[in-house]
N, C-alpha and C positions, 0 to 999 in steps of 0.2 A: 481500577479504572475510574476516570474522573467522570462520564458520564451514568455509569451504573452505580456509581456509590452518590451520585445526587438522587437519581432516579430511586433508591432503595429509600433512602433516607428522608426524600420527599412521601414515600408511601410508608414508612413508619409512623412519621409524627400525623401525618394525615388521621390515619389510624384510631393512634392513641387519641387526638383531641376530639374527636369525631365520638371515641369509647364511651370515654371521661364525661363530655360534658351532651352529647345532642340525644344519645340513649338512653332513656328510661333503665333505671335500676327496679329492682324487684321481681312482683308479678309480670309474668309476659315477658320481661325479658329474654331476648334472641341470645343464647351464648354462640350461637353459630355467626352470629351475625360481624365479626369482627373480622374472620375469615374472607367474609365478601368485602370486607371495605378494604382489606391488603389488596386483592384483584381490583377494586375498582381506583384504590390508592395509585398502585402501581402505573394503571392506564394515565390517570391524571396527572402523576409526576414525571412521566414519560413527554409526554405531550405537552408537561411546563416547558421542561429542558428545553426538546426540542423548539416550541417559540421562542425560546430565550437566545437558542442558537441561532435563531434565524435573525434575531434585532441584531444582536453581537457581529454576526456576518458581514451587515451595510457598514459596519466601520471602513473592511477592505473592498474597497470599487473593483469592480471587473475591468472597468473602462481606462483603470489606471496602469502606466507602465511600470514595477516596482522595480529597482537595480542592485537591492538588497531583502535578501531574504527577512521576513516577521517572525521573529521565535514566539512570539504569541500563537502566531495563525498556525504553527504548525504545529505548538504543541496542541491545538484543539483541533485540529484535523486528525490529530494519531490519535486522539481520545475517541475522537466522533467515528472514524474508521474502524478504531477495535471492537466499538459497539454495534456497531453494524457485522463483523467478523465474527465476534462471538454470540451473536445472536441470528446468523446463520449459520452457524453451526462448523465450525472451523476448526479445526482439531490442530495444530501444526506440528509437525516434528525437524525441527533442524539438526541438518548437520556441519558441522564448521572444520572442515579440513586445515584449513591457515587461517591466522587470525586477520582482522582488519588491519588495511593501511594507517599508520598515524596520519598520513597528510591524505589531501584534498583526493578522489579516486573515479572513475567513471565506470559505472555499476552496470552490466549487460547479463540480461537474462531471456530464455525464451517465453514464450506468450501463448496461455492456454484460455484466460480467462479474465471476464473485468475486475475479476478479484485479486487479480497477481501485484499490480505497485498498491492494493491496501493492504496485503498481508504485509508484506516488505515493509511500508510509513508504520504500522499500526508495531511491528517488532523490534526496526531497525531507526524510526523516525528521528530518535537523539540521535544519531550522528550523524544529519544535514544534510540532510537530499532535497533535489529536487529535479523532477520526473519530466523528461521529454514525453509528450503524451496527445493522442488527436487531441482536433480544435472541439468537436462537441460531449467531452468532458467537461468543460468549461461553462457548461447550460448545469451540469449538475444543482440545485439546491444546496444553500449551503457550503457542503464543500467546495463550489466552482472559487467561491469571494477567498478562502483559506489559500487555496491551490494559486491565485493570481498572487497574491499578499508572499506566499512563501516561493516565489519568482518560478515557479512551474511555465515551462514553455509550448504552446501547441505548435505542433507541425502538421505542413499541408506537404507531404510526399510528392504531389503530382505540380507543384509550385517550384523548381529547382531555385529560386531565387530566395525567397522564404526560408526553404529548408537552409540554406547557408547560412543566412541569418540567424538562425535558431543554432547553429553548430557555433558560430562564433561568442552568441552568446553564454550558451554551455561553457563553453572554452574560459568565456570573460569569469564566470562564477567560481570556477577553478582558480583559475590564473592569480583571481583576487581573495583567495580561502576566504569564501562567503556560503559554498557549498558543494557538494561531490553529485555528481549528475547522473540519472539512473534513465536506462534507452531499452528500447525492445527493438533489438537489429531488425527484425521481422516485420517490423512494419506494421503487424494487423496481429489478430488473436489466429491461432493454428486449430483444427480438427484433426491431425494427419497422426498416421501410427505410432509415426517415430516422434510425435511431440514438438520436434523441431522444425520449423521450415527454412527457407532461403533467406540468406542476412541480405539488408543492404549496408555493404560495406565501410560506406562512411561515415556509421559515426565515428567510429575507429578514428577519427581522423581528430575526433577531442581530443583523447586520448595523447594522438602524435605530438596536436600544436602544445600539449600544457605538459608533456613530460610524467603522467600522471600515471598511476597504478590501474589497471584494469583486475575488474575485480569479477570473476566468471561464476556465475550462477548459475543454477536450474529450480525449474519448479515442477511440480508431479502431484495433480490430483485435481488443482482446483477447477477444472473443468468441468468437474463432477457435485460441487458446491448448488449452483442453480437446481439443480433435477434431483437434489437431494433434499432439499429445504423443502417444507419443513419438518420433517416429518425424523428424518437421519443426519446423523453427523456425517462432516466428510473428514477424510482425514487428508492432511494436504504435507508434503517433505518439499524443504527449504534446502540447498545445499549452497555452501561454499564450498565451490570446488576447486577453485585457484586463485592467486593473487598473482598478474604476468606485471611484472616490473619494468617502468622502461629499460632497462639492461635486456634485457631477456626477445623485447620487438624492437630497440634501436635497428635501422638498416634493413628492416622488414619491410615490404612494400602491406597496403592495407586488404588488401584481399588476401596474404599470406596471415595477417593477421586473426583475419574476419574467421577463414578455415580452421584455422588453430582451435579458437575460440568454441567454434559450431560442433567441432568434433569431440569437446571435452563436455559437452552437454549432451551431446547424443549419446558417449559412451556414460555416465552420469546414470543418464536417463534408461539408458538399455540393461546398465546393472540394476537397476532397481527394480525394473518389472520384471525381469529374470529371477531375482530374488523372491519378487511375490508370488511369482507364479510356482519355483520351485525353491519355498524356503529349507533351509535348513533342519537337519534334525535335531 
């Protein structure tokens, strides 16, 4: 990972040069003392990085409309995101039923936690996504300038005019293999037993206008990320559970779609904690 092997690196040489030359050799000499300057190393290169991410950032304006993804900004958002990931303690396990699409695809999964499109950018980042996602993401630090740069779109749900606009653009990212578009039907993060809540059915509707692979996912745990931290690891399952091809919803209307879809993450989902509840011998 590109920000933990600065961060390490920066509290190495810190270390050493600090050893070498600012510590008295001999009498008195602290042999313990090297130990505290890796902790205190670490703190300092943490906190270079991070300012350095922060100057790096204003390159991409918030304020600007972009109409092509920055493989820059995204490659250091999946860095800056895993670091954040594995430093809350994310354990992931995927599983991949079907492989990915070759061409451009529209990525739909349910919604437990704000940590579900960083797991997903931080694992699956190399092959070009970019996340329909609310408007005040966008205040994030840092990631907000990365997330505009790599054409991420906020939607206002209760704006029907807006959200079209954001479907169309979806669609234009597609249409123009610039990037594959990842949506939470859901609308909001879910609390509810079954994991899954009610789709709203159009995004499906990217999907129709660009002829594109829907690509059906589930996520299971990270809900439990925040109340775990810091103390425990969580352990969070990634599933690919289907790739539905247009052949497969041509002549489907999109709430037949949206069902499809919702059902294949609920049973997903319902295998899993059936599983954990009553594994195997």
């Amino acid at each position: 990972m590109l920000v933990e092997t600065l961060v390490i690196s920066l509290d190495i040489a810190f270390t050493v040069l600090i050893s070498l030359f600012c510590i008295p050799k001999g009498h008195g000499y602290l042999y313990w003392s090297p130990f505290l300057l890796l902790i205190a190393g670490y703190i300092a290169g943490l906190v270079f990085v991070w300012m350095t991410m922060s100057c790096v950032c204003q390159i991409y304006s918030k304020k600007k409309t972009y109409t092509k993804p920055s493989k820059v900004a995204n490659f250091l958002l999946r860095h800056c995101v895993g670091y954040v990931n594995n430093h809350a303690g994310v354990r992931l396990k995927v599983i991949q039923n079907e492989p990915w699409p070759k061409e451009r695809f529209l990525l739909v999964c349910n919604h437990l936690s704000r940590f579900d499109p960083m797991i997903v950018i931080h694992r699956y980042g190399k092959l070009g996504m970019a996340f329909i996602t609310k408007p005040s993401n966008f205040k994030i630090p840092i990631g907000a300038h990365f997330m505009k740069a790599g054409c991420y779109m906020a939607i206002d749900r209760e704006d029907k005019l807006k959200s079209l606009e954001v479907m169309k653009e979806a669609s234009r990212l597609i249409e123009e293999d610039l990037a594959s578009v990842g949506v939470y039907p859901e609308g909001t993060r879910r609390e509810v037993e079954d994991h899954v809540g009610e789709f709203h059915e159009g995004v499906f509707s990217i999907a129709m206008k660009t002829n594109a692979p829907i690509v059906v996912t589930s996520i299971l745990g990270s809900q439990n990320i925040a109340k775990n931290f810091p103390w425990k690891r969580t352990k969070v399952r990634f599933e690919i559970i289907k790739v539905i091809y247009p052949s497969e919803y041509q002549g489907k209307t999109l709430k037949a779609i949206s069902d499809y879809a919702r059902q294949l993450m609920k049973e997903s989902i319902e295998k899993e904690m059936l599983y954990e509840r009553y594994p195997k011998s």
